[in-house]
Short mmCIF file of the C-alpha atoms (twelve columns), coordinates in Angstrom:
data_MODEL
# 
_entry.id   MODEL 
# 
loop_
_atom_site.group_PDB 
_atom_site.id 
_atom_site.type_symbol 
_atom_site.label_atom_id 
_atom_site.label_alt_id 
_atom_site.label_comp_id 
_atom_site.label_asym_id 
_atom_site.label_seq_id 
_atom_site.Cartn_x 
_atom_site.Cartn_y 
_atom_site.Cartn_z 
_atom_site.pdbx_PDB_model_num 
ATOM 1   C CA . UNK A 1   0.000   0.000   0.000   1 
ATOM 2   C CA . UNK A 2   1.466   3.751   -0.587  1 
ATOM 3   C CA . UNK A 3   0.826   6.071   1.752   1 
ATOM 4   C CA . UNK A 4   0.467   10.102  1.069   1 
ATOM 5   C CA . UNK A 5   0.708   12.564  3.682   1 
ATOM 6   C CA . UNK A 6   -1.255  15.549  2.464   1 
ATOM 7   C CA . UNK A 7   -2.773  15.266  -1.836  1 
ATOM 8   C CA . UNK A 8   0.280   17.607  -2.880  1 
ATOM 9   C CA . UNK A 9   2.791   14.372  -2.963  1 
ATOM 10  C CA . UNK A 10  0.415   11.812  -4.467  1 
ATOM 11  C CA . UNK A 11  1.213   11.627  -8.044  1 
ATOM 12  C CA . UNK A 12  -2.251  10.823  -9.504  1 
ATOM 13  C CA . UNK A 13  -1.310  9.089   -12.311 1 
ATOM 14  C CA . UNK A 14  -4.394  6.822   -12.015 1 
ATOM 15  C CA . UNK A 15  -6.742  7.715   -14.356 1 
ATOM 16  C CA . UNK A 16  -9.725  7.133   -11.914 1 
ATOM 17  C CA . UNK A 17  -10.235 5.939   -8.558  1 
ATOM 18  C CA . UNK A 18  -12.666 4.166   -5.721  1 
ATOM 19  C CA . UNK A 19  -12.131 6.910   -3.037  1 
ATOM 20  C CA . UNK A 20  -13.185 5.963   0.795   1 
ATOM 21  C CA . UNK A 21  -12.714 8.685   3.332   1 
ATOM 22  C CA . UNK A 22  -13.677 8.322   7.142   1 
ATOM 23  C CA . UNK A 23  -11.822 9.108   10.227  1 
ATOM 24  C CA . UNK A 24  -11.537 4.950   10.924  1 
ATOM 25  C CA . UNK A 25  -9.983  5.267   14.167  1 
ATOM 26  C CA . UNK A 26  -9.231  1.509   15.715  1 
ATOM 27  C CA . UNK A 27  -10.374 0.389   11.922  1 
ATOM 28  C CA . UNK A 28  -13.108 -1.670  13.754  1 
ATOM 29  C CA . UNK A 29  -15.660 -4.785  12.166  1 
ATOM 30  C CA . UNK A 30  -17.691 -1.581  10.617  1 
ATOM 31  C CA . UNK A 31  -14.763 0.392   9.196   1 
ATOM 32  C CA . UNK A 32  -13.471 -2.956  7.986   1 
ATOM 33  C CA . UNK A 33  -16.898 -3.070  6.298   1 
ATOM 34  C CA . UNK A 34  -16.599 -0.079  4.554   1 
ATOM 35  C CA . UNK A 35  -13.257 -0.328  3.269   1 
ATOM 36  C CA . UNK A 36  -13.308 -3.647  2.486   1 
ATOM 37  C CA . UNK A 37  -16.185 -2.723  0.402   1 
ATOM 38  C CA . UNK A 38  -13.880 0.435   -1.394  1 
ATOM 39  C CA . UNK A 39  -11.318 -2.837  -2.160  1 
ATOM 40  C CA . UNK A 40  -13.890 -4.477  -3.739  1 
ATOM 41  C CA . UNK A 41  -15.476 -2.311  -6.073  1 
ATOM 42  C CA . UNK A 42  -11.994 -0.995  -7.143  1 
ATOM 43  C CA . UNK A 43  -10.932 -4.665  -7.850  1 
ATOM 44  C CA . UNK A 44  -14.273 -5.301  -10.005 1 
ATOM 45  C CA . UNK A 45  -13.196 -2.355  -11.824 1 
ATOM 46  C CA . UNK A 46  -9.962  -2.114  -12.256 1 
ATOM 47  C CA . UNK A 47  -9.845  0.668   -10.171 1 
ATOM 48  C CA . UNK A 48  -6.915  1.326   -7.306  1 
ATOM 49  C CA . UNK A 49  -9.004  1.810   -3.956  1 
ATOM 50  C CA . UNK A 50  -7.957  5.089   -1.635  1 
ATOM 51  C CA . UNK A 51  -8.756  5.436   1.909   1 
ATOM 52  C CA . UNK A 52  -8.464  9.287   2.450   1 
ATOM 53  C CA . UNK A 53  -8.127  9.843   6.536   1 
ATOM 54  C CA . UNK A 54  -6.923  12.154  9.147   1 
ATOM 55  C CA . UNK A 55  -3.405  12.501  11.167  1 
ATOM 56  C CA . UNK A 56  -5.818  13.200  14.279  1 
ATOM 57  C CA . UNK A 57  -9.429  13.352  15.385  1 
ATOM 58  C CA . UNK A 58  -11.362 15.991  13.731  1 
ATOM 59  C CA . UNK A 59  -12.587 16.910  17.129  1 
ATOM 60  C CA . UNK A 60  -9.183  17.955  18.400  1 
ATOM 61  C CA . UNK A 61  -9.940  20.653  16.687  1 
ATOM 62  C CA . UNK A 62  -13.767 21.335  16.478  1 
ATOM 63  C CA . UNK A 63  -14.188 20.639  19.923  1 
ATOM 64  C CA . UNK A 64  -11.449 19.778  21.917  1 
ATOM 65  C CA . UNK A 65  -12.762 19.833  25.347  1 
ATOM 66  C CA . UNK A 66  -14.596 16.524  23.690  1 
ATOM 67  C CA . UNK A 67  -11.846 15.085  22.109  1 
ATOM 68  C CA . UNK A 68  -12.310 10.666  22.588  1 
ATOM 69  C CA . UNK A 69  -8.904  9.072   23.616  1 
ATOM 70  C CA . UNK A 70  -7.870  6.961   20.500  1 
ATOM 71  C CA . UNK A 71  -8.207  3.191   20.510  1 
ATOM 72  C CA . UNK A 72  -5.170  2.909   18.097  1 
ATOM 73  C CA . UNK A 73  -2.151  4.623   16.710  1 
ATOM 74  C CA . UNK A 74  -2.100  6.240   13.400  1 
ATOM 75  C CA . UNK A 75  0.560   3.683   12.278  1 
ATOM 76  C CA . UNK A 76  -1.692  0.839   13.572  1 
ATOM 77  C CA . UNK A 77  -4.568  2.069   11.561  1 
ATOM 78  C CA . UNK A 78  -2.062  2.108   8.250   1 
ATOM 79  C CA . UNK A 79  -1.304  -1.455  8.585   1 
ATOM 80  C CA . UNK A 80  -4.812  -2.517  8.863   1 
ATOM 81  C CA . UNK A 81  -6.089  -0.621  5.431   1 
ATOM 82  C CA . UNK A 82  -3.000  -2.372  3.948   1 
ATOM 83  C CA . UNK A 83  -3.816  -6.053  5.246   1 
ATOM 84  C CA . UNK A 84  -7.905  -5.092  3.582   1 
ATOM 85  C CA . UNK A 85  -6.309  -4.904  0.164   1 
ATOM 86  C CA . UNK A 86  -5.978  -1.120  0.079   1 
ATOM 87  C CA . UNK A 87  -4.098  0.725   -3.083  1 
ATOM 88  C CA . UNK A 88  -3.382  4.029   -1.359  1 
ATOM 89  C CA . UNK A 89  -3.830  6.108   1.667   1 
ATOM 90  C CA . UNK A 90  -3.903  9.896   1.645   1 
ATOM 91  C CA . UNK A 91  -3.317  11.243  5.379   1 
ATOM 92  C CA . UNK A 92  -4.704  14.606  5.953   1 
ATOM 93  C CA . UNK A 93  -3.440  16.735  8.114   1 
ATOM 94  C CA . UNK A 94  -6.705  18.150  10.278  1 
ATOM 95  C CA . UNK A 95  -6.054  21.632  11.364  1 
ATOM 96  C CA . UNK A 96  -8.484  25.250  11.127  1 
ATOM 97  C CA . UNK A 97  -7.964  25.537  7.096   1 
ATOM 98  C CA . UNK A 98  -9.195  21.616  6.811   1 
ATOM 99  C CA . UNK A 99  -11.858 22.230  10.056  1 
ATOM 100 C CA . UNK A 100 -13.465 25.719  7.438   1 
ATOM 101 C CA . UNK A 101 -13.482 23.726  4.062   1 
ATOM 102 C CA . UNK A 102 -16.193 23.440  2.326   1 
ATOM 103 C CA . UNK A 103 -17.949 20.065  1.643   1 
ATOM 104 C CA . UNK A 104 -18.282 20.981  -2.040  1 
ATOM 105 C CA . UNK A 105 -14.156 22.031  -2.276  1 
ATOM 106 C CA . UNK A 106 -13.406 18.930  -0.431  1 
ATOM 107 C CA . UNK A 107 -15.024 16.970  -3.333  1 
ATOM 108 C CA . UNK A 108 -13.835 18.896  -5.479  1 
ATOM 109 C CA . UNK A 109 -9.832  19.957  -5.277  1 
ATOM 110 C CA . UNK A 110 -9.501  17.018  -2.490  1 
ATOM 111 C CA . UNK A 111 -11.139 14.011  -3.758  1 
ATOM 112 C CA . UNK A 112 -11.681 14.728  -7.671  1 
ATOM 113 C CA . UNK A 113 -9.146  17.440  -8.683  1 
ATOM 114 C CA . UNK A 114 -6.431  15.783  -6.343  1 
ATOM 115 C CA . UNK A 115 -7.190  12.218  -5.884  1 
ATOM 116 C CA . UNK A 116 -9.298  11.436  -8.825  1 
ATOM 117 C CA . UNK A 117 -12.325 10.028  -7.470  1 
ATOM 118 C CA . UNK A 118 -14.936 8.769   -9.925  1 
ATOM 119 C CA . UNK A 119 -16.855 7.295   -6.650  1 
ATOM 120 C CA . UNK A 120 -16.975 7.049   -3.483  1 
ATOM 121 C CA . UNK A 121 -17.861 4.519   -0.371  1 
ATOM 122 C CA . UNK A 122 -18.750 5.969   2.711   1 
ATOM 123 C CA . UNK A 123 -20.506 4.990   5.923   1 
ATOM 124 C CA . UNK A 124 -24.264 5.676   6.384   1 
ATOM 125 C CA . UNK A 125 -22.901 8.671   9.233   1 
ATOM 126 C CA . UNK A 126 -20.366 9.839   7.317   1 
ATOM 127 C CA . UNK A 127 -19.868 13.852  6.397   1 
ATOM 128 C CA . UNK A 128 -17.649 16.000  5.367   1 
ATOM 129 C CA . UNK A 129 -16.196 19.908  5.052   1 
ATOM 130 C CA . UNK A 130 -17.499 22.787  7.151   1 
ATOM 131 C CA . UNK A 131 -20.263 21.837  9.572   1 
ATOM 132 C CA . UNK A 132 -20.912 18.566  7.916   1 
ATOM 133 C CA . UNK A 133 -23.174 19.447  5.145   1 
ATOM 134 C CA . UNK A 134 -21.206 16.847  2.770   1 
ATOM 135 C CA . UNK A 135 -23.651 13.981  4.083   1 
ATOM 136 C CA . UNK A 136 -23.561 10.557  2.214   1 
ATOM 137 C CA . UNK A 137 -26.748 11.781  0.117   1 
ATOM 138 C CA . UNK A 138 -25.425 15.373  -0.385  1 
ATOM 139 C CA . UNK A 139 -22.716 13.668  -2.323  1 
ATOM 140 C CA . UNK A 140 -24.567 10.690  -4.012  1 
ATOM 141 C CA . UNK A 141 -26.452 13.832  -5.857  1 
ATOM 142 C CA . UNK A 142 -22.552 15.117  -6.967  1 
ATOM 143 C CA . UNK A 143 -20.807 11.492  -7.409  1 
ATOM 144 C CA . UNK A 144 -22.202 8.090   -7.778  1 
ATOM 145 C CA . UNK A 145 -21.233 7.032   -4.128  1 
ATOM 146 C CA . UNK A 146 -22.020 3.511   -2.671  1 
ATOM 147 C CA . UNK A 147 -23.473 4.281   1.343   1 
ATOM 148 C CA . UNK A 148 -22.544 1.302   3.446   1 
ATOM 149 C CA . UNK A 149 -25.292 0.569   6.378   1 
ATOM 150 C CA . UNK A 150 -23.835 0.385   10.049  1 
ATOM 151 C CA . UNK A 151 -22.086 -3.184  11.060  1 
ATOM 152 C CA . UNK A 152 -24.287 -4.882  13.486  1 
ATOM 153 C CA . UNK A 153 -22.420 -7.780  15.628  1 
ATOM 154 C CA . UNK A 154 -25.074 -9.464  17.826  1 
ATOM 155 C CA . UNK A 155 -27.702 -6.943  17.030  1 
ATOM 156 C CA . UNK A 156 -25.891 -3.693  18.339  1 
ATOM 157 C CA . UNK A 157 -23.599 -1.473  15.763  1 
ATOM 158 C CA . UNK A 158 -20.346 -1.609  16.235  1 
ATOM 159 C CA . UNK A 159 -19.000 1.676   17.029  1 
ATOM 160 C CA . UNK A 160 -15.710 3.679   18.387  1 
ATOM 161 C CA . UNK A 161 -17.165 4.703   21.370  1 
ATOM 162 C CA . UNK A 162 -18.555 1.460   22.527  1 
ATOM 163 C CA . UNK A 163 -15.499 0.115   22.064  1 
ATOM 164 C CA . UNK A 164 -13.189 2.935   24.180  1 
ATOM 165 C CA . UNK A 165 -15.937 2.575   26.757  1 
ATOM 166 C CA . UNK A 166 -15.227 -1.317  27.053  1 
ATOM 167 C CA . UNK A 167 -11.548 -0.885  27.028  1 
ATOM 168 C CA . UNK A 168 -11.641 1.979   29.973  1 
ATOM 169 C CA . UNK A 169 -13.605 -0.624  31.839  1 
ATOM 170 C CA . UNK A 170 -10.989 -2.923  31.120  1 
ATOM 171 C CA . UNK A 171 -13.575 -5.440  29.165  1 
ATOM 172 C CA . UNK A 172 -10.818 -6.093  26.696  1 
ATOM 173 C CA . UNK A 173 -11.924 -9.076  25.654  1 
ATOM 174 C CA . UNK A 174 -15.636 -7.815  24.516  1 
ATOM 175 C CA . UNK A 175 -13.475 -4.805  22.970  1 
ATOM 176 C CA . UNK A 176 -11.629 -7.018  21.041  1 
ATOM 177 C CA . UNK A 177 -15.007 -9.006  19.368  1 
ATOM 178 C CA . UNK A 178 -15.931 -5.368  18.210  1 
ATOM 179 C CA . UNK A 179 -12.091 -4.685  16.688  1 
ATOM 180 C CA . UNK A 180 -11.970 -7.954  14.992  1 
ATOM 181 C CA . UNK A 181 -8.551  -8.580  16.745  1 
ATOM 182 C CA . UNK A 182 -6.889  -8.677  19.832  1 
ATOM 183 C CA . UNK A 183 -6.817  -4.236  21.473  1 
ATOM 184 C CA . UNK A 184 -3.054  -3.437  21.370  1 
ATOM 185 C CA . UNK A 185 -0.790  -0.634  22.924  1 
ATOM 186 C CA . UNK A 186 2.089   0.311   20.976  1 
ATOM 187 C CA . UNK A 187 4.695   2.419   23.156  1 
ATOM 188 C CA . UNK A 188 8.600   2.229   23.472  1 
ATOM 189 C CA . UNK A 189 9.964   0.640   26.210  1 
ATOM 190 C CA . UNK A 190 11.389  2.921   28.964  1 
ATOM 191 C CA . UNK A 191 13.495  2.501   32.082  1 
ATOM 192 C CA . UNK A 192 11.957  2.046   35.324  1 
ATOM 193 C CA . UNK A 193 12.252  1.432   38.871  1 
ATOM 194 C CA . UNK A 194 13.513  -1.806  38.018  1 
ATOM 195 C CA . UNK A 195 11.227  -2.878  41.253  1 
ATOM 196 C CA . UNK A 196 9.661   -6.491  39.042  1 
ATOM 197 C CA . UNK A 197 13.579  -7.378  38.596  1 
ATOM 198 C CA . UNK A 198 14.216  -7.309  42.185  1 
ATOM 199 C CA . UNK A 199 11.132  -9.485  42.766  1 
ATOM 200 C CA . UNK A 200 12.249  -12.111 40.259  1 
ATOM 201 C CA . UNK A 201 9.941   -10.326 37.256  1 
ATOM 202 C CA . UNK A 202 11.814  -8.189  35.271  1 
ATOM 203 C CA . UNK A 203 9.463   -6.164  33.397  1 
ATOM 204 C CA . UNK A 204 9.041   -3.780  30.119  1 
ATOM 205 C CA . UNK A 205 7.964   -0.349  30.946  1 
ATOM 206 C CA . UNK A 206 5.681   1.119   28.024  1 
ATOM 207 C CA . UNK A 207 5.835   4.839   27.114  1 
ATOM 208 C CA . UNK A 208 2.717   5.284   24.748  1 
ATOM 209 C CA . UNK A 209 1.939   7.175   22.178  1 
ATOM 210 C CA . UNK A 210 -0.097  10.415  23.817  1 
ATOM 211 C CA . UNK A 211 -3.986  9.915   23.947  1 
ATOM 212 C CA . UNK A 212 -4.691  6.354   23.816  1 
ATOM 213 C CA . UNK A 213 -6.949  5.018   25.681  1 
ATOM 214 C CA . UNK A 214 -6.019  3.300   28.637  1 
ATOM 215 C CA . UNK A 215 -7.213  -0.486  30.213  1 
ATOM 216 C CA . UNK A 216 -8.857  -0.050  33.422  1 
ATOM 217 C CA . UNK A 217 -6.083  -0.344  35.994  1 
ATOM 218 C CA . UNK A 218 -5.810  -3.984  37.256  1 
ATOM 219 C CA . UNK A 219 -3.251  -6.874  35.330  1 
ATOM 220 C CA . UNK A 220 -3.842  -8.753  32.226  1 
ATOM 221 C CA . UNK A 221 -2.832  -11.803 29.998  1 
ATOM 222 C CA . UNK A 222 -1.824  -10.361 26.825  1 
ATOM 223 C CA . UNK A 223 0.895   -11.158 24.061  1 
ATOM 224 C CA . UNK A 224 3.834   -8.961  23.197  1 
ATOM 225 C CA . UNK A 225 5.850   -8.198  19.819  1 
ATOM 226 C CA . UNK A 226 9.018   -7.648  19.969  1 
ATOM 227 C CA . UNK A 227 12.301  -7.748  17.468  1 
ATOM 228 C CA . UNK A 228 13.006  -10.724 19.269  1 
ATOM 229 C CA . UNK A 229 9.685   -12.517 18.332  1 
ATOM 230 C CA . UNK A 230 6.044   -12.318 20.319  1 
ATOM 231 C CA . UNK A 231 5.843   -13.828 23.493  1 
ATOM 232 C CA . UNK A 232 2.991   -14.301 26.124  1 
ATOM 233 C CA . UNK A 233 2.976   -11.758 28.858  1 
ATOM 234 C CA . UNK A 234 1.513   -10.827 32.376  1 
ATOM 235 C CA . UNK A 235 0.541   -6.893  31.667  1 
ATOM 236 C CA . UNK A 236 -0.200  -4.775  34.763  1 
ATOM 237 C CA . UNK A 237 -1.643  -1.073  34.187  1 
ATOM 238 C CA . UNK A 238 -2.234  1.408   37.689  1 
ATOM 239 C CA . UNK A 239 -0.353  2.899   39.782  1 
ATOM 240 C CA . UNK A 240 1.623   0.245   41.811  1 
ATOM 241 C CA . UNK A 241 -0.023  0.779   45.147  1 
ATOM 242 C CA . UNK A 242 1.959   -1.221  47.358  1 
ATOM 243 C CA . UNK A 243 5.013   0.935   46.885  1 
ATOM 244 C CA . UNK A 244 3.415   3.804   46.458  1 
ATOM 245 C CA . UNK A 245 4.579   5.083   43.288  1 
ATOM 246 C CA . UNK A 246 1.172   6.929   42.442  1 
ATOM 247 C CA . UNK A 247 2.008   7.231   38.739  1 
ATOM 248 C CA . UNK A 248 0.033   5.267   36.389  1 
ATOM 249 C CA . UNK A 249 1.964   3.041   34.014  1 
ATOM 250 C CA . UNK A 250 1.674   0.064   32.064  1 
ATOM 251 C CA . UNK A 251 4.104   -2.719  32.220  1 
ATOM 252 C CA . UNK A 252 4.606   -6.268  30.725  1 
ATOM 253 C CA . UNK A 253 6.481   -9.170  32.305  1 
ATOM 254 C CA . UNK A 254 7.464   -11.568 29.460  1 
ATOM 255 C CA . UNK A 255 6.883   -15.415 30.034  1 
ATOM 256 C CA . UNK A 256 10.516  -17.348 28.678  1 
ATOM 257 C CA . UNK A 257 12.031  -14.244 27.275  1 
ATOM 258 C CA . UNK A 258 15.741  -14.506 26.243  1 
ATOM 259 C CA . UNK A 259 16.392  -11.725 28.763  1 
ATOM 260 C CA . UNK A 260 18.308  -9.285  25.965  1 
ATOM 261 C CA . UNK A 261 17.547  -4.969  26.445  1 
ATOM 262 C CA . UNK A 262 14.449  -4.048  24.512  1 
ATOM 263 C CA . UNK A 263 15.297  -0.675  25.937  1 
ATOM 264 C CA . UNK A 264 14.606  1.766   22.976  1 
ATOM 265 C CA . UNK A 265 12.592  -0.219  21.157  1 
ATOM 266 C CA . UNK A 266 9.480   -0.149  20.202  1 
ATOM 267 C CA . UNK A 267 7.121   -2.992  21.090  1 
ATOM 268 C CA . UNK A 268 3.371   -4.146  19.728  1 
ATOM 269 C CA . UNK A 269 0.958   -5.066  23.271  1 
ATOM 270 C CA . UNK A 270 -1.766  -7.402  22.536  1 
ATOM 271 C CA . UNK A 271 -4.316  -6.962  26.054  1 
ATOM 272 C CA . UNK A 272 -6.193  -10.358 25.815  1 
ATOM 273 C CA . UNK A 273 -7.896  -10.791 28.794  1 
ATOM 274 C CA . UNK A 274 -8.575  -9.065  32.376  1 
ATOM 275 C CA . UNK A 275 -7.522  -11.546 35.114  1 
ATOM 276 C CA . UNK A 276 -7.639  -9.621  38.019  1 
ATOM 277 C CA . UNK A 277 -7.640  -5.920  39.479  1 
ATOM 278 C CA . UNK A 278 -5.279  -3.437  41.101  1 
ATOM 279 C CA . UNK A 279 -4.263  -5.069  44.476  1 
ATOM 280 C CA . UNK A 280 -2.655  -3.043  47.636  1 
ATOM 281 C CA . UNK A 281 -0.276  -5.710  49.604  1 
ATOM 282 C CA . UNK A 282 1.006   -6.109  52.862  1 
ATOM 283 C CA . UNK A 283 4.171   -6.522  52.010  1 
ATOM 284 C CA . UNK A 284 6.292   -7.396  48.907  1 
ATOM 285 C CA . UNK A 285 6.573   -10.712 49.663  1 
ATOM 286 C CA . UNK A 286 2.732   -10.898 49.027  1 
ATOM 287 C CA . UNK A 287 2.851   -9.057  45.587  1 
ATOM 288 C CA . UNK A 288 5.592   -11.417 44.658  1 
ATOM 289 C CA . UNK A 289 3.588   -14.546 45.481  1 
ATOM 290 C CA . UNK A 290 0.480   -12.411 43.616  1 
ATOM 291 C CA . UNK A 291 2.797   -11.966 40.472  1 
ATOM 292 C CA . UNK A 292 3.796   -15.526 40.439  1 
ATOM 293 C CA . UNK A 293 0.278   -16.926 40.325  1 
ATOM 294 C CA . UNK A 294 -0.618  -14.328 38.014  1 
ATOM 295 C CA . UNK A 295 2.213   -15.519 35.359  1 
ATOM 296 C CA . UNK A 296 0.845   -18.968 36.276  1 
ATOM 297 C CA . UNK A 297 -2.111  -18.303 35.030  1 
ATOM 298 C CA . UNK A 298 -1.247  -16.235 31.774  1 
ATOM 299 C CA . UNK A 299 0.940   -19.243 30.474  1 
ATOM 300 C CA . UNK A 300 -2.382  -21.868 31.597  1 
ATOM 301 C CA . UNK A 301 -3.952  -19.469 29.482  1 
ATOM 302 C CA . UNK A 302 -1.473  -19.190 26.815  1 
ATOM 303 C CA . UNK A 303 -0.415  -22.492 26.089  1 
ATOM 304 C CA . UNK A 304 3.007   -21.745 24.927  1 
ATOM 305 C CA . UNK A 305 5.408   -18.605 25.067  1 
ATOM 306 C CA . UNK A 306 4.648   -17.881 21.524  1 
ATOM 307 C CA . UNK A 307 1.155   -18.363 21.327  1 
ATOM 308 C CA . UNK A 308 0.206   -18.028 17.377  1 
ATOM 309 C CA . UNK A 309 -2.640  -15.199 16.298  1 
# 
């Protein structure tokens, strides 16, 4: 897949082109239908499919006090229009000029002039430019554009904000049913306190990219990517009450790791499954007996220290 920051680098040289545009944070099972949908009626006519999308929320800028913490990073959004079969991706950079543009210059010097749309696939809430009068059958009346009806899983759409709600609860799991894969942090692992290496668990200490959402504090099985390979891992988020650290972080203990620096580097954290919450102990003998059952039960759970997708 290519991928454009801004229309003034794509050379256009397609004649003609399937053109998707949606802010497909997470790329959930409804943006998945959407796009996936763009891939197809590109491939039945020989068409390269874009997915045109933003380098933030829109409402970072129309209403930032409202802003929703992102279930994925921009990079992890990339990677999933490329594994749906996409041609292109134009990433637009969402500030005031983008925020006051009209829906009809949008179509026109964005998606026509610049990208070459001949149609469009969009979802049935979709609009675009200034105050969102580009609805899905403003533009039908412009373009021939396909409008996708919402994803229902179970009855019940599948939406962004159902899914940030079950990942702030820490329902991971349920979160994950609505992604269509496992909800993953990416960060770069930092140094820490080094506290899990004097108990006997070394762990990785995650510094995320800003505005993610967060699990609900407590520890998790999960999996972890590394340059090393992916290996199953205990994952606790909070604030470490026992010694008192009182800032929030998120750390992963990794189950037979080779035990070489990952410091530096970043690291792909799959959150699988909540086993337990945030726990104040005694002492640290306590947490360390706590930690040990918890890895216990991750590699149960696991099967194997490289657990396959």
């Amino acid at each position: 897949m290519l991928t454009h920051f801004g229309i003034e680098s794509v050379l256009a040289e397609w004649p003609e082109a399937v053109v998707c545009v949606g802010t497909f944070d997470g790329v959930h099972l409804g943006h998945r239908h959407v796009i996936s949908r763009a891939v197809h009626v590109g491939r039945q006519t020989d068409r390269p499919s874009i997915v045109v999308t933003f380098d933030r929320h829109p409402a970072s800028i129309l209403a930032p006090e409202r802003v929703p913490p992102a279930i994925a990073t921009l990079g992890e959004d990339l990677r999933q229009f490329e594994a749906l079969g996409v041609s292109a991706a134009a990433v637009l950079r969402f500030d005031e000029a983008l925020a006051a543009t009209s829906a009809e210059d949008f179509l026109q010097n964005i998606l026509q002039q610049g990208l070459h749309a001949s149609s469009l696939v969009v979802g049935h809430d979709f609009a675009l430019g200034h105050d969102r009068v580009g609805t899905p059958e403003w533009l039908a009346e412009r373009i021939p554009t396909e409008i996708v009806p919402p994803y229902l899983l179970d009855g019940q759409r599948v939406a962004s904000s159902e899914i940030r709600r079950l990942v702030a609860a820490g329902e991971v799991e349920a979160a994950s049913r609505l992604l269509g894969r496992p909800f993953a942090i990416e960060g770069v692992v930092v140094g820490g306190q080094k506290l899990g290496r004097t108990l006997g668990f070394p762990t990785l200490n995650l510094a995320r990219s800003g505005g993610q959402v967060r699990p609900a504090d407590g520890v998790y099985a999960g999996r972890c990517e590394t340059s090393l390979g992916r290996f199953a891992a205990a994952v606790g988020v909070g604030v470490r009450p026992t010694i008192g650290s009182g800032k929030r972080t998120i750390e992963a203990y990794l189950l037979d790791f080779p035990g070489d620096s990952l410091y530096g580097q970043a690291v792909r954290l799959e959150v699988l499954q909540r086993l337990r919450g945030e726990i104040r102990f005694d002492s640290l003998d306590d947490l360390r007996q706590q930690m040990a059952a918890d890895v216990d039960r991750v590699r149960l759970g696991a099967g194997t220290a490289n657990p396959p997708r």
